[in-house]
MARBA-3410 file (N, C-alpha, C, O; in Angstrom, 1 decimal):
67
-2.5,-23.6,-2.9,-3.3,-23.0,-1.8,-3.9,-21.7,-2.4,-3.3,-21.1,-3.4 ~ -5.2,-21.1,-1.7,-5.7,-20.0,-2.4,-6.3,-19.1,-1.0,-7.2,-19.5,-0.3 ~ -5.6,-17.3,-0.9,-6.7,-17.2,0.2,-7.2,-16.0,-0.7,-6.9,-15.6,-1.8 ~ -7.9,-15.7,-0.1,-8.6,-14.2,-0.7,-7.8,-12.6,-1.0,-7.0,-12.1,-0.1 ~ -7.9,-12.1,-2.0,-7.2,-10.3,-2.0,-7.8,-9.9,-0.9,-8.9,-10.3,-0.6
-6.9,-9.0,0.0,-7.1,-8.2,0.7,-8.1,-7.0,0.5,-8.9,-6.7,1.3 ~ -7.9,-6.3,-1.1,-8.8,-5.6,-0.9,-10.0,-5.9,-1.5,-11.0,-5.3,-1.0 ~ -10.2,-6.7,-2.6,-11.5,-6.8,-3.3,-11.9,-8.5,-3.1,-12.8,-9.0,-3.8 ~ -11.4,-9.0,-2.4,-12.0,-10.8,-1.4,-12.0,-11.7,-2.2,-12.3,-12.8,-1.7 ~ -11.8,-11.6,-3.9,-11.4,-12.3,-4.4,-10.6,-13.4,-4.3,-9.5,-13.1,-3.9
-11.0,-15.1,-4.5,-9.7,-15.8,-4.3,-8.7,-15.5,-5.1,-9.0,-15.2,-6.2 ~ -7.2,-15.7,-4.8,-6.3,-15.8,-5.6,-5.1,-17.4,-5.1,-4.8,-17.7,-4.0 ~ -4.9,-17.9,-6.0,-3.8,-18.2,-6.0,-2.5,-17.9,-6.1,-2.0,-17.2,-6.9 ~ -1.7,-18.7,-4.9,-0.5,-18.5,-4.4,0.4,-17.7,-5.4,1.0,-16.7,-5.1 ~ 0.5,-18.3,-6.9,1.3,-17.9,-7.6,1.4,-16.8,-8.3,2.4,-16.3,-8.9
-0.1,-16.4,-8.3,-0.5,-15.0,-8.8,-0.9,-13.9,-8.0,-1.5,-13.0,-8.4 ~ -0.4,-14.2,-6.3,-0.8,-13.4,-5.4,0.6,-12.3,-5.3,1.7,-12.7,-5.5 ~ 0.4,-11.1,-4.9,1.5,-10.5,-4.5,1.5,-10.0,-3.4,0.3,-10.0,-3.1 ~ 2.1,-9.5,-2.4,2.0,-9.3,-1.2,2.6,-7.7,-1.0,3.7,-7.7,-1.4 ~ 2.2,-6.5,-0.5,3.0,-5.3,-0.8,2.8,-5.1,0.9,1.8,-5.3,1.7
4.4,-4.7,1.2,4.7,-4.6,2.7,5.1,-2.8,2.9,5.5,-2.0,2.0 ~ 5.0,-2.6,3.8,4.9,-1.4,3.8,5.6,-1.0,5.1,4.9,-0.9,6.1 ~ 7.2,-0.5,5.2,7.5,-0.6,6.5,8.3,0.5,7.0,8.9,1.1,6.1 ~ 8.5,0.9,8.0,8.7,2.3,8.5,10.1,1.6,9.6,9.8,0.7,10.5 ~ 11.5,2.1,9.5,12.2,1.7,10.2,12.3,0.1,10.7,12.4,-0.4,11.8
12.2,-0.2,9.6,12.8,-1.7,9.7,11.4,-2.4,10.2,11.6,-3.6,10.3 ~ 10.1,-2.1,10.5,9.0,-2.6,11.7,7.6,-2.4,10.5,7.4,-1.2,10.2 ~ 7.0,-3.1,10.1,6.3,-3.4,9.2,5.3,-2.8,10.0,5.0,-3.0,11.2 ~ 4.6,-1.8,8.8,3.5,-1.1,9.2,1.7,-1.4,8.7,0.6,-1.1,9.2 ~ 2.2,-2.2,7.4,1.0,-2.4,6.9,1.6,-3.5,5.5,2.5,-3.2,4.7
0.7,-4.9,5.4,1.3,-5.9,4.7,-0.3,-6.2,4.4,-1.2,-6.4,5.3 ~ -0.6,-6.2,2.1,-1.7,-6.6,1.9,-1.3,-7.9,0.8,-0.4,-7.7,0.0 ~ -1.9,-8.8,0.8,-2.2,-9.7,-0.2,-2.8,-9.2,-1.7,-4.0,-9.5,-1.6 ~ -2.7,-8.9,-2.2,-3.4,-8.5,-3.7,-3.2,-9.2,-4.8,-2.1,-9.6,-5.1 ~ -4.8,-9.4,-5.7,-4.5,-10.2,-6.8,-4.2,-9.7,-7.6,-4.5,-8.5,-7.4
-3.5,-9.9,-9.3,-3.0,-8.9,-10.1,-3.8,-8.2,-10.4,-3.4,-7.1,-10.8 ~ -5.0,-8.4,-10.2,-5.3,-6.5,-10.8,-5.6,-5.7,-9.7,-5.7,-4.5,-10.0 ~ -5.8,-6.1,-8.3,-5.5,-5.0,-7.2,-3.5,-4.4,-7.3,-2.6,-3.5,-7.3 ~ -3.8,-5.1,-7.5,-2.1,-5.1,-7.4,-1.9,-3.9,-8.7,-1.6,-2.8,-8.4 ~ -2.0,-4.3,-10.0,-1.9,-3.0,-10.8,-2.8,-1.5,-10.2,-2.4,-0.3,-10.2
-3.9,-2.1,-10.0,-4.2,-0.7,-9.2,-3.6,0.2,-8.6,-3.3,1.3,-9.0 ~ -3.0,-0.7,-6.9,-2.4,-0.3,-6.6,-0.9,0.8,-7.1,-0.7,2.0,-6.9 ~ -0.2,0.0,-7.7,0.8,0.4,-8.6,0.8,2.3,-9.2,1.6,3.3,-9.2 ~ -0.8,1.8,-10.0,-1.2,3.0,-10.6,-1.2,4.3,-9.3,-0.5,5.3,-9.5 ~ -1.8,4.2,-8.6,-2.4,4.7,-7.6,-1.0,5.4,-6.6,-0.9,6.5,-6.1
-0.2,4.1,-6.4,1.2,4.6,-5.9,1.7,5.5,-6.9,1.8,6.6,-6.5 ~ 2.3,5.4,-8.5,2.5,6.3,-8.6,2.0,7.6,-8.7,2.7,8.6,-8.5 ~ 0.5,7.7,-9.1,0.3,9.1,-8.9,0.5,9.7,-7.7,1.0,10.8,-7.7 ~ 0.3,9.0,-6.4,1.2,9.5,-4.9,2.1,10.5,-5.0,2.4,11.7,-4.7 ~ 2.5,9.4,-5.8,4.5,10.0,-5.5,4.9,11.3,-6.9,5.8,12.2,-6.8
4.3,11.2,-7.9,4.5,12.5,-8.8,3.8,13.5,-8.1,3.9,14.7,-8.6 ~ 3.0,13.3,-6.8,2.0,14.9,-6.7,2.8,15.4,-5.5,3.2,14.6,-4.6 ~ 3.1,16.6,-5.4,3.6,17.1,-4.3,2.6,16.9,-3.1,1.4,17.1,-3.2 ~ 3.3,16.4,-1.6,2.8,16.3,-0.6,2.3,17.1,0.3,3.2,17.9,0.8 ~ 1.0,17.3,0.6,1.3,18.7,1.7,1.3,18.1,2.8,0.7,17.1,3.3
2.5,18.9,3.2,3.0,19.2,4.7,2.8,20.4,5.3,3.1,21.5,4.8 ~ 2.1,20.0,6.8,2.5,20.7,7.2,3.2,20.5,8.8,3.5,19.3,9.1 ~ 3.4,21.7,10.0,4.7,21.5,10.7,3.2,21.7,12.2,2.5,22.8,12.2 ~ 3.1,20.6,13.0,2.2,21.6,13.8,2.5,22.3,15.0,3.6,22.8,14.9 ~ 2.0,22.6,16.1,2.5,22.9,17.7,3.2,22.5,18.1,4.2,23.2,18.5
3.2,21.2,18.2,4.5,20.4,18.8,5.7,20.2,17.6,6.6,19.3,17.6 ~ 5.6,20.6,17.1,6.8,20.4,15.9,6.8,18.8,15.1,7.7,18.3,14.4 ~ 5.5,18.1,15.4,5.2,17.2,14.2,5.1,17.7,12.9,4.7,18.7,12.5 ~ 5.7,16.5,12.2,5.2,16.4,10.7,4.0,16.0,10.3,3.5,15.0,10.8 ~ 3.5,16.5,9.2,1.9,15.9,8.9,1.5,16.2,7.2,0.9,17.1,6.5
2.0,14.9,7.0,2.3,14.7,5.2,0.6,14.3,5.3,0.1,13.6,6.2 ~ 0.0,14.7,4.3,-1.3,14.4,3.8,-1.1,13.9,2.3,-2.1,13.6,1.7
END
């Protein structure tokens, strides 16, 4: 079976597809299909995320607001 990457519509096949789920308290917030090289992108991309400090900040109502 083959459907398309999520982000660049490329077909991929089943076997070289990966799927990255993204979920906030047990309730899936965002689930993409990617072929391996969105998929390394992605990867890349996640970790520079996570090495850069996040700004937060706190607003009126006492939300959080990670940028």
């Amino acid at each position: 079976m083959s459907d398309s990457c999520d982000a660049c519509g490329s077909a991929v096949e089943d076997a070289l597809a990966r799927t990255v789920r993204l979920s906030v308290d047990r309730s899936t917030v965002d689930e993409q299909r990617l072929c391996p090289g969105c998929f390394a992108d992605w990867i890349d991309r996640y970790e520079r995320e996570m090495q850069s400090d996040p700004d937060v900040t706190i607003d009126g109502e006492n939300d959080i607001i990670v940028d």
